[in-house]
VMD Tcl script that draws the C-alpha trace (Angstrom):
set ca {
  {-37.48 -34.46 10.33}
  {-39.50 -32.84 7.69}
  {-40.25 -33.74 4.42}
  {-38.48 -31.27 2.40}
  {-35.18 -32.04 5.51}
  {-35.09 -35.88 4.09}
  {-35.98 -34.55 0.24}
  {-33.08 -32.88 0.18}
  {-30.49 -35.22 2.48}
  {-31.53 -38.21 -0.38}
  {-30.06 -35.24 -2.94}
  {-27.32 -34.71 -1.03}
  {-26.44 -38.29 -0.83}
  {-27.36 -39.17 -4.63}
  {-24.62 -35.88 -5.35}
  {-21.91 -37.55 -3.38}
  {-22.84 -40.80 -4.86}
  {-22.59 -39.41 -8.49}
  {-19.09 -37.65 -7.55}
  {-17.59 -40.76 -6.19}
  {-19.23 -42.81 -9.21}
  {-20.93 -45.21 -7.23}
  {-24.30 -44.49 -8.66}
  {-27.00 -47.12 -8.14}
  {-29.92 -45.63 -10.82}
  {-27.67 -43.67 -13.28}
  {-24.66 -44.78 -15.56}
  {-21.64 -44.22 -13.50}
  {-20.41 -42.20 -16.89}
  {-23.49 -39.64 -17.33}
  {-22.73 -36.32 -16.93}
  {-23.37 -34.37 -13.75}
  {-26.68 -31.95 -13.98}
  {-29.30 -31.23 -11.69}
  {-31.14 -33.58 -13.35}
  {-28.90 -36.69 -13.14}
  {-28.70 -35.93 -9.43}
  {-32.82 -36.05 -9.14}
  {-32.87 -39.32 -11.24}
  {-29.92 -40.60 -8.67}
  {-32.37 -39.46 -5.87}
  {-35.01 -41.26 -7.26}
  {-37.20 -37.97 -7.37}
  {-39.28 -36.37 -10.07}
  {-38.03 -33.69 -12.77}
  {-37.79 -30.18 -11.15}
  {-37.64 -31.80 -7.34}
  {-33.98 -29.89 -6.67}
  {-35.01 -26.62 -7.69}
  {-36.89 -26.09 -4.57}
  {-33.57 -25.78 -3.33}
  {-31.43 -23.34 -4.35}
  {-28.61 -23.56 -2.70}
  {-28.21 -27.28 -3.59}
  {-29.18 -26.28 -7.41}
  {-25.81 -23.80 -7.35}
  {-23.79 -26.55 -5.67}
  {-24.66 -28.75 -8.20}
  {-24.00 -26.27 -10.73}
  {-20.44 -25.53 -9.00}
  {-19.60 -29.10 -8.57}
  {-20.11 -29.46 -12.24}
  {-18.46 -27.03 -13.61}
  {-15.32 -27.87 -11.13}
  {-15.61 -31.41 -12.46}
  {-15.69 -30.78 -16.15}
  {-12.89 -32.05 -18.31}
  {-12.01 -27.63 -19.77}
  {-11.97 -27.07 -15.89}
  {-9.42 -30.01 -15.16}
  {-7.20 -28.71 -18.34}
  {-7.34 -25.66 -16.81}
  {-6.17 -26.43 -13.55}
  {-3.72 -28.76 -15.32}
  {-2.49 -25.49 -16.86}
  {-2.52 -23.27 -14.09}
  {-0.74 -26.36 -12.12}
  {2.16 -26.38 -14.76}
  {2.36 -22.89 -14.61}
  {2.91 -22.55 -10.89}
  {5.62 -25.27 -10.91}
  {7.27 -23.26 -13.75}
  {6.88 -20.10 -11.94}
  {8.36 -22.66 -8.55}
  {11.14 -23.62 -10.83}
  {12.41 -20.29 -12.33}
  {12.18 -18.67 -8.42}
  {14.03 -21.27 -7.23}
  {16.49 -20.53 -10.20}
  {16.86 -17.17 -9.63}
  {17.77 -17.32 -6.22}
  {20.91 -20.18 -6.81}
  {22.02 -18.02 -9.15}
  {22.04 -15.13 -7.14}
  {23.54 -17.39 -4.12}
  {26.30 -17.95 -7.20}
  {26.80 -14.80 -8.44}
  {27.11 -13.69 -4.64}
  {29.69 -16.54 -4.04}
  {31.86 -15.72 -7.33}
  {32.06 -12.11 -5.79}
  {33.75 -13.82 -2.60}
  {35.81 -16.14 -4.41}
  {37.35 -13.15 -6.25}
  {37.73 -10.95 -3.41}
  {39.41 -14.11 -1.82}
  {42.07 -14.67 -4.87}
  {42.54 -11.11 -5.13}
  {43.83 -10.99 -1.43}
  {45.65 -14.46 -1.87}
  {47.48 -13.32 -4.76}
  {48.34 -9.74 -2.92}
  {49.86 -12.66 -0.01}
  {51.24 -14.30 -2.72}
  {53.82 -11.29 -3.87}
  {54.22 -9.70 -0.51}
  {55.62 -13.03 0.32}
  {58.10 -13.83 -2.66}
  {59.16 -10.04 -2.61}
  {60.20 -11.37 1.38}
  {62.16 -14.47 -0.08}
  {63.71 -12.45 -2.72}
  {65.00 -10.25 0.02}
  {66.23 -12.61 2.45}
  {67.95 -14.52 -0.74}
  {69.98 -11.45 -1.20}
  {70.61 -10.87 2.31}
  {71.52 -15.06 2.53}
  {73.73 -14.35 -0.54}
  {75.35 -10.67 0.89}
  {76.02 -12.82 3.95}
  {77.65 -15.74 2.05}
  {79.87 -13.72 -0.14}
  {80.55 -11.31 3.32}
  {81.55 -14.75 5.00}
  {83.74 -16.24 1.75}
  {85.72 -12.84 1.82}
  {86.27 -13.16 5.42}
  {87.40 -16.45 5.47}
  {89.64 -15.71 2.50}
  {91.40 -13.06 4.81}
  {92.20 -15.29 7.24}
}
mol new
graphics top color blue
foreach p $ca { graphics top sphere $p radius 0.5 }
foreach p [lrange $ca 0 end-1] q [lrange $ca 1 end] { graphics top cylinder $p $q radius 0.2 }
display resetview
């Protein structure tokens, strides 16, 4: 392994020390920067920016770690189970609105059973009662 392969595996491992804060140089509370991460390392000032890519990472992981960035996932969080919440609240109440339309349809034909069938009493009670009074003047007669 070269040099500049184990340089930059000790800054690699002093980054992932610093984001689990289990430092051994560095306060566990200091802020992340490139040059916290050299310190960690135990390199000189400047060693990381030999590597770029590890300088942006650094940059990235600090900026994803910073207290605006965790209010603003926070916020974006909130807003997503809002946005969850009002979906989900649409949809019942179109699942409701659907189901009143049924329900109505449903009393509507109950209630057209309801009078076909009392307008089939009422005729058989004056048929029962034609037949009674047809029956009481018979039996009169005899």
């Amino acid at each position: 392994m070269s040099k500049s392969q184990v340089t930059l595996i000790n800054l690699e491992e002093a980054l992932d020390r610093i984001l689990t804060r289990q430092t051994r140089i560095i306060p566990s509370t200091q802020k992340l920067s490139v040059k916290a991460v050299e310190e960690e390392a135990g390199l000189g000032n400047g060693s990381a920016y030999y590597y770029k890519d590890f300088v942006k990472k650094v940059k990235d992981c600090a900026v994803k770690n910073s207290p605006k960035a965790n209010a603003q996932n926070a916020y974006e969080e909130k807003i997503a189970n809002l946005r969850e919440r009002l979906n989900n609240e649409t949809r019942l109440k179109e699942k409701y609105r659907n189901q009143v339309g049924e329900l109505k349809t449903q009393l509507a034909n109950m209630a057209s059973q309801h009078n076909e069938l009392a307008l089939t009493i009422q005729q058989y009670q004056y048929q029962v009662a034609e037949l009674e009074t047809s029956n009481t003047l018979s039996m009169k007669r005899s």
